[in-house]
C-alpha positions in Angstrom: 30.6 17.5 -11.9 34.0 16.0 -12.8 37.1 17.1 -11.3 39.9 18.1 -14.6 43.3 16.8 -12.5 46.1 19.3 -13.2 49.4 20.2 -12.5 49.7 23.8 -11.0 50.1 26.5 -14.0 52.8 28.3 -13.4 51.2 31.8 -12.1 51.0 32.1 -8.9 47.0 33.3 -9.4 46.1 29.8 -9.5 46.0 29.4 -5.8 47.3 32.8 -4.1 45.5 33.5 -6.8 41.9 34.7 -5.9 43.2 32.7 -2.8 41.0 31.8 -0.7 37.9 33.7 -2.3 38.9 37.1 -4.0 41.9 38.7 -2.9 44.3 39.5 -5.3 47.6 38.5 -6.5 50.2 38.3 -3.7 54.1 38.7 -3.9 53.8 36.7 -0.8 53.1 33.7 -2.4 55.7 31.8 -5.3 55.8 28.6 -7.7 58.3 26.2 -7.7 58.7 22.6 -9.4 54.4 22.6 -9.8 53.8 23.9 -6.6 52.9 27.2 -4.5 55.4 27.9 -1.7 53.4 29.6 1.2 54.9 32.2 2.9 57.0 31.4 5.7 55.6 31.0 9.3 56.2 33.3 11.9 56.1 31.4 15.2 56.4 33.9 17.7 54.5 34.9 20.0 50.9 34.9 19.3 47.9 34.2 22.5 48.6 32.0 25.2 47.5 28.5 25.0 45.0 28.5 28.3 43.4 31.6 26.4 43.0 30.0 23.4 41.6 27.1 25.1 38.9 29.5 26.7 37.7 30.5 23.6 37.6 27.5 21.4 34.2 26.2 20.4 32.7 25.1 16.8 31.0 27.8 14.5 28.3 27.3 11.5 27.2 30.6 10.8 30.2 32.5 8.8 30.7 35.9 6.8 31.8 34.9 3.4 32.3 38.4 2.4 35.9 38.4 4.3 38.9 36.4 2.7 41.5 34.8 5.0 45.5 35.8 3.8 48.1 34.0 2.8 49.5 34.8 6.1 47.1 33.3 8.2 46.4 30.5 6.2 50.1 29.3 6.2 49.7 29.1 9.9 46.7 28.1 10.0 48.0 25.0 7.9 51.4 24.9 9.6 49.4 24.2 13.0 47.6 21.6 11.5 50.3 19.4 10.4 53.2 21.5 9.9 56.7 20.4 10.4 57.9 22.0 13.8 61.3 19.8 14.5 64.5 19.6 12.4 64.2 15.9 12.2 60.6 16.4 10.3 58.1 15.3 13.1 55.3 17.5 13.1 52.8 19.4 15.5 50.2 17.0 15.5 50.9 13.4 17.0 51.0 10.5 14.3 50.6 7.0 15.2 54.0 5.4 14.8 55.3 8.6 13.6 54.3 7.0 10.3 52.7 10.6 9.2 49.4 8.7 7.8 46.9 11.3 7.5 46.9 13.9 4.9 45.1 17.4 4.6 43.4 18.5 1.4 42.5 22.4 1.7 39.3 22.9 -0.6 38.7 26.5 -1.6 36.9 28.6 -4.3 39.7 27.8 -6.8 40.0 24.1 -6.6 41.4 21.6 -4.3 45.3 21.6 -2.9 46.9 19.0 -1.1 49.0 20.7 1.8 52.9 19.6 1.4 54.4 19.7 4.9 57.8 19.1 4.5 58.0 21.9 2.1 54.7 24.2 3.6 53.3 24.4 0.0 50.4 23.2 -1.9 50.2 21.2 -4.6 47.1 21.7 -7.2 44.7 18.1 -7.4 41.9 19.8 -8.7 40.9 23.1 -10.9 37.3 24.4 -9.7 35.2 24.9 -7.3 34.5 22.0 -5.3 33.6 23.1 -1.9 29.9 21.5 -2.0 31.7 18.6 -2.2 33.1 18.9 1.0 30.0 17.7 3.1 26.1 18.4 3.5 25.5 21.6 5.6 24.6 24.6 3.6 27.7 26.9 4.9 30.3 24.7 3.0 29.3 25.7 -0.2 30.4 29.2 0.3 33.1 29.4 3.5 36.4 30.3 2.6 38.3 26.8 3.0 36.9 23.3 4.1 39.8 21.2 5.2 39.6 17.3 4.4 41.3 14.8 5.9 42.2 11.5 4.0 44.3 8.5 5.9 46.4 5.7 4.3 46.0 2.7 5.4 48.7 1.1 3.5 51.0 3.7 4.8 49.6 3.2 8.8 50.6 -0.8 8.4 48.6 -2.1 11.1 47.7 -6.0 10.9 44.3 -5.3 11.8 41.5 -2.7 9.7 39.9 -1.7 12.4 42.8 -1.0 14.5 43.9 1.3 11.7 40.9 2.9 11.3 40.6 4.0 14.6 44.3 5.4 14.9 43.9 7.0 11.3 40.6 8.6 12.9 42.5 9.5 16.0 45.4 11.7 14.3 42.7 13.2 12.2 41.7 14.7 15.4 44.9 15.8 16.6 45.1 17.7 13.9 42.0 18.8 13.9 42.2 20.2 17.6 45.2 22.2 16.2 43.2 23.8 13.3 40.9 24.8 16.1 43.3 26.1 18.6 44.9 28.2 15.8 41.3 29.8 14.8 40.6 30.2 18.7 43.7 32.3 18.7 43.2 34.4 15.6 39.0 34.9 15.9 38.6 32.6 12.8 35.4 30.3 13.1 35.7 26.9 12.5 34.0 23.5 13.5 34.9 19.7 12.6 32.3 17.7 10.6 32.0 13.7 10.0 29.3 14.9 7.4 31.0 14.4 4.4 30.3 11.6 1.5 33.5 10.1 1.8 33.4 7.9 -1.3 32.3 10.6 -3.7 34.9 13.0 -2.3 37.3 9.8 -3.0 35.8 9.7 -6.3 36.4 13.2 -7.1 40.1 13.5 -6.6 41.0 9.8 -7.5 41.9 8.5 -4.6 43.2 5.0 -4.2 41.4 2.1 -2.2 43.8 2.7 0.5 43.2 5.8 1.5 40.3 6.9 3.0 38.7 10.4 3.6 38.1 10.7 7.8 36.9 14.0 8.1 36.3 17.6 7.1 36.7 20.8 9.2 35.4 24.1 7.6 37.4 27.4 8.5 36.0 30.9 7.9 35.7 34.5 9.4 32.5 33.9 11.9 29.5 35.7 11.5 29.2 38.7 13.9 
């Protein structure tokens, strides 16, 4: 299946749109310049950190028939990799500050590259690519599958290896984030090296320096 590259239309449906599965269109969400703005991110508050730790663990077995909001998937995605300082540094750590990995967010409506500096997607891909996003059955049909691409070019260490190892380590700061946000709000979630890197590469036309690392899926858990 070939991915048709787009630039976002300029109705908000294409992403808030059905967002994440089949909710409908939200005021919450607006266009601007070929992108959707998500709504801001309340940052108050919320469960302590020892408690979220006490509950995090990986989940495969989801409900599919509950959508996640706009909401929660602005934090959600803010926690990730969002920009928490006013000189642009972020949640997660970043090797050299050089900001290296990126986060593609893969739902039922295509595939949307997360904008931190601005907390907005940008559309890469119209469809419905979430098989694409590794090899366990659950992907397929769970409300977002997160993908996590590094750059080596932008990382600029004199040595591959080295670079793939500290592009694979921030992958997982960020990836511990994503989990300690779903710990806190009951969403399920687990990280997965599973994933057919070079076809996802393929798909989205990436270039020979950047890399897909990993894939972390995020749904409502099966009761």
């Amino acid at each position: 299946m070939g991915c048709a590259m787009n630039k976002i239309k300029t109705i908000c449906g294409c992403f808030c749109l059905a967002i994440l599965l089949s909710s409908a269109f939200s005021e919450e969400c607006a266009t601007m310049s070929g992108k959707v703005l998500l709504p801001t991110v309340k940052k108050e508050g919320g469960m302590p950190l020892m408690e979220a730790l006490s509950k995090r663990q990986s989940i495969r077995e989801y409900d599919y028939s509950k959508a996640i909001s706009e909401e929660m998937l602005s934090e959600l995605l803010w926690a990730t990799c969002g920009v928490n300082r006013p000189d642009g540094k972020r949640t997660a750590g970043s090797t050299l500050n050089k900001q290296a990995v990126s986060v593609y967010v893969v739902v039922e409506k295509g595939i949307y590259l997360y904008l931190p500096q601005e907390n907005a997607l940008e559309l890469v891909c119209e469809g419905d690519f979430r098989a694409q996003t590794g090899m366990q059955p659950f992907v397929k049909a769970a409300a977002l599958n997160l993908v996590f691409v590094g750059d080596v070019q932008k990382l600029g260490i004199d040595d591959a290896a080295h670079n793939m190892l500290m592009l694979g380590v921030d992958a997982g700061l960020m990836s511990q984030n994503t989990y300690l946000y779903c710990a806190s709000k009951g969403l399920g979630t687990v990280v997965r090296g599973s994933i057919d890197g070079a076809a996802f590469a393929k798909l989205i036309k990436l270039p020979s320096h950047k890399k897909v690392l990993l894939a972390q899926t995020v749904s409502w858990p099966k009761e």
